[in-house]
Biotite code that builds the C-alpha atoms (Angstrom):
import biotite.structure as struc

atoms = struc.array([
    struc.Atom([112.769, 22.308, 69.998], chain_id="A", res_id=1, res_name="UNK", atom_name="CA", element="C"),
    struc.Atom([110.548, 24.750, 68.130], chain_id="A", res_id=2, res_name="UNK", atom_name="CA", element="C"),
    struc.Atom([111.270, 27.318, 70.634], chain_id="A", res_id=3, res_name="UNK", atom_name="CA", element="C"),
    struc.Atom([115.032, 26.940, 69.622], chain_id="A", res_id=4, res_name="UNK", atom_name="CA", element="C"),
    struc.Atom([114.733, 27.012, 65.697], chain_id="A", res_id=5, res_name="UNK", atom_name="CA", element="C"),
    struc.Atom([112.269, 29.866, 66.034], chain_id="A", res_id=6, res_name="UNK", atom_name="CA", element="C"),
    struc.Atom([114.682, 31.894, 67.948], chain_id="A", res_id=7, res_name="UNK", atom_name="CA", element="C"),
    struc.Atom([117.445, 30.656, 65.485], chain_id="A", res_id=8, res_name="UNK", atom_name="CA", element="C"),
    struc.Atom([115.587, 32.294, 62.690], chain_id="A", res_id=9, res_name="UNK", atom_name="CA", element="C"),
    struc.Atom([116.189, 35.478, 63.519], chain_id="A", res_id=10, res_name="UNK", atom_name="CA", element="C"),
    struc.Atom([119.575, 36.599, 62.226], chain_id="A", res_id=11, res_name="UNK", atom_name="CA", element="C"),
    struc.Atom([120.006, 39.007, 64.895], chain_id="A", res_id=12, res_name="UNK", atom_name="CA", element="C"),
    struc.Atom([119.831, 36.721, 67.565], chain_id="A", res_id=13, res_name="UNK", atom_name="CA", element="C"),
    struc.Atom([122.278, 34.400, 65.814], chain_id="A", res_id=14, res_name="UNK", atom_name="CA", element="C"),
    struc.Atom([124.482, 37.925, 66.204], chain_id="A", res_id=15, res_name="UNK", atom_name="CA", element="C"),
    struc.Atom([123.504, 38.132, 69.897], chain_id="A", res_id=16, res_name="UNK", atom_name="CA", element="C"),
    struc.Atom([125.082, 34.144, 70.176], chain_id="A", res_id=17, res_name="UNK", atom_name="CA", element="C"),
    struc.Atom([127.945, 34.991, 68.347], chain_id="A", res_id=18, res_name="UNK", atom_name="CA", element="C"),
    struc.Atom([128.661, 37.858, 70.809], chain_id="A", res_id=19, res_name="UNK", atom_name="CA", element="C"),
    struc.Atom([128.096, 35.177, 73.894], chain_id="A", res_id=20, res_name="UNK", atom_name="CA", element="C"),
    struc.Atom([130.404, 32.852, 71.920], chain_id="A", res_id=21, res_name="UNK", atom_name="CA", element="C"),
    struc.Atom([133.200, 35.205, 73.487], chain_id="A", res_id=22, res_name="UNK", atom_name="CA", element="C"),
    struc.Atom([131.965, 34.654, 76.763], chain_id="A", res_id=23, res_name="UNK", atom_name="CA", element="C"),
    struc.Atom([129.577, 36.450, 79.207], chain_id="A", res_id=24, res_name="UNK", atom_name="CA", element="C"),
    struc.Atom([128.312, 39.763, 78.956], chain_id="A", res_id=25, res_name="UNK", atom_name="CA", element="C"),
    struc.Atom([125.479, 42.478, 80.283], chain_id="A", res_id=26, res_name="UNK", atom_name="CA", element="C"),
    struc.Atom([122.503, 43.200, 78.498], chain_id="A", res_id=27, res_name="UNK", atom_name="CA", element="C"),
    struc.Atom([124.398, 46.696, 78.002], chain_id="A", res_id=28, res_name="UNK", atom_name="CA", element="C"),
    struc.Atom([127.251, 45.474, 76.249], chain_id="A", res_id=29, res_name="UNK", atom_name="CA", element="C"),
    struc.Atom([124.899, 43.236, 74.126], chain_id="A", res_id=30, res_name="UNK", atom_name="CA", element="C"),
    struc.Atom([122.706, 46.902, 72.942], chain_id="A", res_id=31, res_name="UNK", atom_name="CA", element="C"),
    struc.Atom([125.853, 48.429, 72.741], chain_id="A", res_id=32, res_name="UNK", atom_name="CA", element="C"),
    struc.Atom([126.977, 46.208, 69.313], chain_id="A", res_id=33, res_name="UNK", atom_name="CA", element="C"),
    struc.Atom([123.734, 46.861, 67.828], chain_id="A", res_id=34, res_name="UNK", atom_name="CA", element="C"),
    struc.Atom([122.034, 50.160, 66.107], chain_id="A", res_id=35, res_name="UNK", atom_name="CA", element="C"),
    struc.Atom([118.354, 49.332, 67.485], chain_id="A", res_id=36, res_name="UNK", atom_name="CA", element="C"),
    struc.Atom([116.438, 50.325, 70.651], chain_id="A", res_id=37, res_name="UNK", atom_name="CA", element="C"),
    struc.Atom([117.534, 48.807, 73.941], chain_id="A", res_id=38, res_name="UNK", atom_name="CA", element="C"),
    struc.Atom([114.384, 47.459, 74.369], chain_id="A", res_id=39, res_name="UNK", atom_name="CA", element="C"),
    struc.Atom([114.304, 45.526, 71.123], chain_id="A", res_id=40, res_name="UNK", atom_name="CA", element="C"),
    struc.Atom([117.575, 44.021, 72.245], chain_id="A", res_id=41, res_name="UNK", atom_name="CA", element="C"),
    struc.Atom([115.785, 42.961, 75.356], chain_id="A", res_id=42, res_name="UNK", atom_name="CA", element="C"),
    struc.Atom([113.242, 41.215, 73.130], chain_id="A", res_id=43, res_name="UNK", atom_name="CA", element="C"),
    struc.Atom([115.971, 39.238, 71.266], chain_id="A", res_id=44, res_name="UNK", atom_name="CA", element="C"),
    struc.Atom([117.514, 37.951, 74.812], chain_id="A", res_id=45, res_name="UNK", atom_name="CA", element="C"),
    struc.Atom([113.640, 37.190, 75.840], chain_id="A", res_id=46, res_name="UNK", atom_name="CA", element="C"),
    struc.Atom([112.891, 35.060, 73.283], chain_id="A", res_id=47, res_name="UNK", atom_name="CA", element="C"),
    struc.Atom([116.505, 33.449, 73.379], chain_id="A", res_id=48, res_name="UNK", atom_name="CA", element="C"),
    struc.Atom([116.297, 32.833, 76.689], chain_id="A", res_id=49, res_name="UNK", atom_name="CA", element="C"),
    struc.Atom([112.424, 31.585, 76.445], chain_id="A", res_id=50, res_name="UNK", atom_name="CA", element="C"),
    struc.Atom([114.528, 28.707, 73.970], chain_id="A", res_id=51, res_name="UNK", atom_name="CA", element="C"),
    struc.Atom([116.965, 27.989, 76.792], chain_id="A", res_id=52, res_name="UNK", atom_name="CA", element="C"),
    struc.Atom([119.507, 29.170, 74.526], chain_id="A", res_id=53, res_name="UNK", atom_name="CA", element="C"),
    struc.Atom([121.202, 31.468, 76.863], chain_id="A", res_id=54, res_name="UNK", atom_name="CA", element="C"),
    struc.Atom([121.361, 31.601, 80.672], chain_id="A", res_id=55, res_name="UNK", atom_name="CA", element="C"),
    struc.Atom([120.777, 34.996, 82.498], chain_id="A", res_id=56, res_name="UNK", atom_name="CA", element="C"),
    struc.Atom([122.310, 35.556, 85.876], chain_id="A", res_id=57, res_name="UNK", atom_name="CA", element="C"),
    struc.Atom([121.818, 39.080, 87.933], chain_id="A", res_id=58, res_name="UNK", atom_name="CA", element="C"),
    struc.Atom([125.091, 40.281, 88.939], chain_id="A", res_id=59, res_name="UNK", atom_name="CA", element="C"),
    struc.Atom([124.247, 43.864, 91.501], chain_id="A", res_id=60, res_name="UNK", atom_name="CA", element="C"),
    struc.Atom([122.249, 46.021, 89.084], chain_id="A", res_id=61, res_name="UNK", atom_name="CA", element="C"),
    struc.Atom([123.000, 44.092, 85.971], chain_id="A", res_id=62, res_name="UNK", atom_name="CA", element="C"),
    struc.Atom([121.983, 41.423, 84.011], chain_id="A", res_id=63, res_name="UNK", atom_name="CA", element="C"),
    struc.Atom([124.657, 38.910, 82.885], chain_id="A", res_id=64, res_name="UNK", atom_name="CA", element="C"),
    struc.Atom([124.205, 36.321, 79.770], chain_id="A", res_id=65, res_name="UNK", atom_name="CA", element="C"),
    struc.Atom([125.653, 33.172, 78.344], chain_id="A", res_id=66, res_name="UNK", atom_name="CA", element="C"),
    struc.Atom([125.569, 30.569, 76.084], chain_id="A", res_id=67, res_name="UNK", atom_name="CA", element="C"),
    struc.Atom([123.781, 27.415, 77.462], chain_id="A", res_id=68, res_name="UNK", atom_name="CA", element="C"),
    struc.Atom([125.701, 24.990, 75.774], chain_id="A", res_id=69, res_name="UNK", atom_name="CA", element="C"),
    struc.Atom([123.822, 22.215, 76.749], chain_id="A", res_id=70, res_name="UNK", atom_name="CA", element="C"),
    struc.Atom([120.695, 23.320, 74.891], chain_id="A", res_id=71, res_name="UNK", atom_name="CA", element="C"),
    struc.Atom([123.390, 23.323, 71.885], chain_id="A", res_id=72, res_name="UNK", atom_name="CA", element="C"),
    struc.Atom([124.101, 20.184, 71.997], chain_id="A", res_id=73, res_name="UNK", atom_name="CA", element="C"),
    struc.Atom([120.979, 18.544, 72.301], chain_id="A", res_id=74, res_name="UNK", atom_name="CA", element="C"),
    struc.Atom([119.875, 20.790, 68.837], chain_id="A", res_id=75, res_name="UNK", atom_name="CA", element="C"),
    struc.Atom([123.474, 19.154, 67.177], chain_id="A", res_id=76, res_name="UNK", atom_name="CA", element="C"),
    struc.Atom([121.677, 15.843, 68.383], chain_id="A", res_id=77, res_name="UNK", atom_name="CA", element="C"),
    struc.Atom([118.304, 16.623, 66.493], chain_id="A", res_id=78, res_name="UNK", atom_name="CA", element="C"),
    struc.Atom([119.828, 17.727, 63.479], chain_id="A", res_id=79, res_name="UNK", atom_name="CA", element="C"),
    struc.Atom([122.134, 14.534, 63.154], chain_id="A", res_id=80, res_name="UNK", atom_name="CA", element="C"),
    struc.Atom([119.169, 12.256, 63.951], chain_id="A", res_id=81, res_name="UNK", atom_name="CA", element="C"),
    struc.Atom([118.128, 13.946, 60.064], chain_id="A", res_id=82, res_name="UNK", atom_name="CA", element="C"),
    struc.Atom([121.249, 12.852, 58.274], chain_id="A", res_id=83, res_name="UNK", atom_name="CA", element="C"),
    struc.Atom([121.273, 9.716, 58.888], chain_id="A", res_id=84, res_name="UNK", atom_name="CA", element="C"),
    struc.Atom([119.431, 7.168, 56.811], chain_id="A", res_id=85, res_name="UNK", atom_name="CA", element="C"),
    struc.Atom([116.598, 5.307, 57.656], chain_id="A", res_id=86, res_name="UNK", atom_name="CA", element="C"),
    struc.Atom([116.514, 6.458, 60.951], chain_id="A", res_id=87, res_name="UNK", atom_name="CA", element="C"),
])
């Protein structure tokens, strides 16, 4: 779980999940939405998908991410288990 709020930290990589929220995309098409090097895009889905917080499938030459939802719901899960009282 530290992996997951670490990676959460970092507000572009919440920008990265927003762009996945849409649905799958290349590692291209992520770099393409964002002013830095490609290679410090390639960071962000590194450590994202280090977390389990996307999925990365090769498709030919390219690299194709998504959400992992399940991961998602297990952090929902943790952060309940916090509101409730005298749990």
């Amino acid at each position: 779980m530290n992996d997951v709020f670490r990676a959460l930290a970092d507000p572009t990589r919440r920008e990265i999940l927003e762009l996945l929220r849409k649905g799958p995309r290349t590692s291209g098409e992520i770099a393409e939405e964002f002013s830095t090097s490609w290679a410090t895009v390639s960071r962000h889905l590194s450590v994202l998908r280090d977390a389990d917080l996307i999925l990365a499938e090769r498709d030919g030459q390219h690299i194709v991410y998504e959400l992992n939802t399940t991961v998602f719901h297990e952090v929902v899960e943790h952060l309940v288990k916090w509101l409730r009282p005298g749990k």
